[in-house]
N, C-alpha and C positions, 0 to 999 in steps of 0.2 A: 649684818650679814648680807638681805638683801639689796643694802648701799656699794658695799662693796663688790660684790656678784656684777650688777648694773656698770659701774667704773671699768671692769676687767671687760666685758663686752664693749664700753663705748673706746678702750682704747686697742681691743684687739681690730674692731671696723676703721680705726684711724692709720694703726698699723701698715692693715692689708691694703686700705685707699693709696698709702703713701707709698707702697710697696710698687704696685699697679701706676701709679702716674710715672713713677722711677724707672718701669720697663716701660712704657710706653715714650719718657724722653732717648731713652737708647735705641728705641726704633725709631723717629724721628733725626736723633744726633747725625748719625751716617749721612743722610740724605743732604743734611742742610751743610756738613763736614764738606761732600763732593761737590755741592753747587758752588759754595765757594771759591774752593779751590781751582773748580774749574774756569769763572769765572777771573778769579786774579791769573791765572796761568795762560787764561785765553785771550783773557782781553783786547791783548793790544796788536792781535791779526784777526781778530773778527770784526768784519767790518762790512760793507754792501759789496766791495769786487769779491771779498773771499766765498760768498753765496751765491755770487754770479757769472765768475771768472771759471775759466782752465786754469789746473796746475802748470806754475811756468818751472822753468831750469833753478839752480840755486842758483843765485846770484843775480837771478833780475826778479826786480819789484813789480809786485804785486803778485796778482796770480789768487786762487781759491779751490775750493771742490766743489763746483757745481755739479760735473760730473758723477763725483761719488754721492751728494744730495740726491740728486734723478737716479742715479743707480740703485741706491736703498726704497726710494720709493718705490721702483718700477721693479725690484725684488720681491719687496713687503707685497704688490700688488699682485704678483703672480701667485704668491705662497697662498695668500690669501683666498686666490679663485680656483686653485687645485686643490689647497687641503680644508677649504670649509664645507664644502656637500661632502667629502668625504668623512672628514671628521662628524659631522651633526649624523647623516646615514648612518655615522656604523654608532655613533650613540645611539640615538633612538634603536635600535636592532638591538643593542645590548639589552635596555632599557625597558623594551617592549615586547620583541619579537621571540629573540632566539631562549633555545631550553635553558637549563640553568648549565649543562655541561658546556654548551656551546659560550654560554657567556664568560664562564670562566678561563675557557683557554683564548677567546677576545683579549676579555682584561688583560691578563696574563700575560700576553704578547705586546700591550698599549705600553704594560708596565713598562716590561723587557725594554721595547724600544724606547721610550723616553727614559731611562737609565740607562741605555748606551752613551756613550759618550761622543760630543758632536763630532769630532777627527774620526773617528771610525766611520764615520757616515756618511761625512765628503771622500775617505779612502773607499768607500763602496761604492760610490754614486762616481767616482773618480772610472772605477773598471767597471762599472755597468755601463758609463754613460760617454764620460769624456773620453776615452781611449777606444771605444769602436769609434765614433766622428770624431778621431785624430783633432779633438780642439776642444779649449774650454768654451763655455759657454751659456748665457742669462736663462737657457731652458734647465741645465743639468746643475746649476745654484739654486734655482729654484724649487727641483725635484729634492737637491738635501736638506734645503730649508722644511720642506712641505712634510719631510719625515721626521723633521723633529717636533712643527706645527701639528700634525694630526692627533697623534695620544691625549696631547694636550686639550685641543676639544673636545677629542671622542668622549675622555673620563670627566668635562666639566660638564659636557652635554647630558652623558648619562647619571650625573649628581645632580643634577638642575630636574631633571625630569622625575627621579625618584623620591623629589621634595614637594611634588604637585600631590595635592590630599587624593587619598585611593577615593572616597566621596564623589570626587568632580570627574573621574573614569567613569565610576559606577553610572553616574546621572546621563552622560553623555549619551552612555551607554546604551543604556534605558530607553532612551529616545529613537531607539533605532536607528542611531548615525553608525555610518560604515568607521571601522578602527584608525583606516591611513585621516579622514577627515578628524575624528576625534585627536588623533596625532599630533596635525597638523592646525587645525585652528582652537584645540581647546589647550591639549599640553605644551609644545610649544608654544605659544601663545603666553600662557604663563608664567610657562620656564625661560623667557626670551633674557631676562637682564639677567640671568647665571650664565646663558649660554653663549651673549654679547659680552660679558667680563671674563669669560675664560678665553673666548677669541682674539680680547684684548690681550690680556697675561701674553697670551703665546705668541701675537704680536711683537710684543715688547720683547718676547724672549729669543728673536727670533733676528731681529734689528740689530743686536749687540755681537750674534754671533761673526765671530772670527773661521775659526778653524776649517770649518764647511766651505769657506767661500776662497780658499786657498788652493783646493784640489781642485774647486769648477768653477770658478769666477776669472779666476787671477789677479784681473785688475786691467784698468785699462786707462791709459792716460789722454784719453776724448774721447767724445760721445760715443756710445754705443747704439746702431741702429737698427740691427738682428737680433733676432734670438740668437744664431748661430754664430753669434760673436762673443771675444771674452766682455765683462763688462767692472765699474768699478764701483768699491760700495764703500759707504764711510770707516767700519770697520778694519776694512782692506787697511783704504789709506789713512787711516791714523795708525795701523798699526806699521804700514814703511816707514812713516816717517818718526816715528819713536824711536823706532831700531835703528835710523840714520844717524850719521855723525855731524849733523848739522842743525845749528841750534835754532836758528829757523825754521827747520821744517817740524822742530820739537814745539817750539810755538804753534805752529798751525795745528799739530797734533791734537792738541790741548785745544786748540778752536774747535777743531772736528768733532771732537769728545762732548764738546760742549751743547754742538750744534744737534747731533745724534739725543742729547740726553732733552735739547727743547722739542725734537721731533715724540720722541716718547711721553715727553708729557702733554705736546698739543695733540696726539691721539687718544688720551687718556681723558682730556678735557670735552676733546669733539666728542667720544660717546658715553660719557656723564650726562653731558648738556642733550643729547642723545635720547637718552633713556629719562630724562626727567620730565622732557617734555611728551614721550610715550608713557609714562607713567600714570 
């Protein structure tokens, strides 16, 4: 009895092992599916003009998106400086500060807005923004981006912060340190590699978007050198040239995709390597 008892345990742990590696290759499968694909599809227009070059006309050679490369950075790079003191701010506030009613209609609202859907956000940021200054432009892509970016901090901020032991508040405490210090050098401090991997996430999330950058980007076929100009991001132009009737610019398409998908993972890398050496 106790032999066979022991047998039904060691093949019910063999079970659930095999069970758990079999969803873990299906999250995996996807990612290594699109690297491929991306790779055979993009291959043979990625090359050093296509990351360095202007888009040219159809039918003259060579040509690239340097432009939408720099445009997604210098996107990513605004979103970034407008909605992370805001995002981190209004976590800690949730986090730390405000009563419990107040935190809830915070939440509530982070919810709401990160389940909106991102076209609705370029169509608002479109009549806030672009339609009084009669033009699109890298500030009013940047304010829709930054609205999709914020929640996303705000609730990994305020999750990051609610995992620091009440112990190490209480101590700080004790000590006689002022709350914004304890905040600041003891919780955040902490909390920093939850609240650098949700900045990444939204990052990442934020790179891919289309929709938003339709009603206030446009696109721009050379350099952008104002804010108060339209400008062009790799999203944009792979998504014209998909939709073109030209099977060239469907190649580049698929370079673009490709090129977008190494940028996401060499920011994913740079704050890995990041955080390990802060570790």
């Amino acid at each position: 009895m106790r032999v066979a008892f022991y047998r039904l345990r060691k093949f019910e742990n063999i079970l659930i092992k095999l069970l758990c590696a079999f969803a873990s290759f299906f999250v995996i499968l996807p990612f290594v599916l699109i690297l491929v694909y991306l790779i055979v599809a993009g291959a043979s227009s990625f090359n050093f003009d296509f990351i360095t070059q202007l888009p040219k006309p159809i039918g003259e050679k060579g040509g690239g998106m340097a432009n939408s490369i720099v445009g997604t950075l210098i996107l990513m790079g605004l979103t970034f400086l407008i909605g992370t003191p805001i995002g981190i701010l209004s976590g800690v506030f949730v986090a730390e500060y405000g009563n419990e009613k107040l935190r809830k209609i915070v939440r509530f609202s982070a919810d709401l807005l990160n389940g909106t859907p991102s076209i609705v956000i370029g169509i608002l940021v479109y009549g806030w923004i672009v339609s009084p200054m009669h033009g699109f432009s890298v500030i009013a892509a940047s304010i829709a981006l930054s609205l999709i970016f914020i929640p996303l901090v705000l609730r990994t901020t305020e999750e990051s912060l609610l995992l620091v032991p009440k112990e190490l508040r209480d101590a700080a405490l004790a000590l006689g340190i002022r709350k914004w210090k304890v905040v600041c050098y003891v919780l955040i401090e902490t909390a920093k590699q939850g609240i650098l991997s949700g900045i990444l996430v939204a990052l990442a999330r934020i790179s891919g978007e289309t929709a938003p950058l339709l009603f206030t980007a446009f696109g721009n076929q050379y350099w952008t050198y104002r804010l108060d100009e339209p400008i062009s991001a790799l999203p944009l132009q792979i998504f014209e040239y998909a939709i073109s009737p030209y099977e060239q610019w469907h190649k580049d398409a698929w370079a673009g995709a490709l090129v977008l998908l190494l940028l996401i993972f060499l920011l994913h890398l740079s704050v890995r390597i990041l955080l390990k050496k802060n570790s």
